[in-house]
Every structure is written in C-alpha cells, then in structure tokens.
C-alpha positions, -999 to +999 in steps of 0.1 A: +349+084+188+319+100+206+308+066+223+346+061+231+352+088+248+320+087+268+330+051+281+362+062+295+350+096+309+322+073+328+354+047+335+369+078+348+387+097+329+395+135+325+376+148+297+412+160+281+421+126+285+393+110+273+396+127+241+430+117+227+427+079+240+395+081+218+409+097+186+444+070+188+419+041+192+397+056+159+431+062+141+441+025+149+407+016+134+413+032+102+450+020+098+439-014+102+413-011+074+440+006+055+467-020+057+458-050+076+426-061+063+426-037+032+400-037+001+406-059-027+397-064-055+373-097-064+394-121-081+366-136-110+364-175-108+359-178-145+381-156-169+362-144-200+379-146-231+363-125-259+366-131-293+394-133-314+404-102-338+399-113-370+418-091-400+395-079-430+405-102-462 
C-alpha cells in the first residue's frame, strides 16, 4: 500500500488522496484472493483405500 501510494503521490496526487486510492486498490487485492482465485484444497490423483474392518470371530 506504501509503494501505491507513493506512485500516485509522484503521478500527482494529494497525499489524502493518495491514501484511500491505495487502501481500495489493496482491498480489491485481497477480495480477489478471497473469492476469485480462492485456496483449495489439492484434489489427490490416487484415492487410498485402507483396509477393510475385519470383526473378531
């Protein structure tokens, strides 16, 4: 957000500015690892079956 902020106070910008154009551009940035591209969990190629239960006779 620092580095954002920076560029557009250099492009220009009011510092007051500056700073909220930053923080809605990090926001965006987390909502799209939230939702759009978000963790998963590996799916396993090769599903491991364990032994049967066997009942004591």
């Amino acid at each position: 957000m620092a580095g954002i902020t920076g560029v557009l106070v250099l492009a220009g910008f009011a510092l007051t500015t500056a700073i909220p154009l930053a923080s809605v551009v990090a926001v965006a940035l987390i909502g799209h690892a939230m939702f759009v591209n978000a963790p998963v969990d590996p799916v396993p190629t090769e599903t491991v079956q364990s032994d049967p239960v066997q009942t004591a006779d």
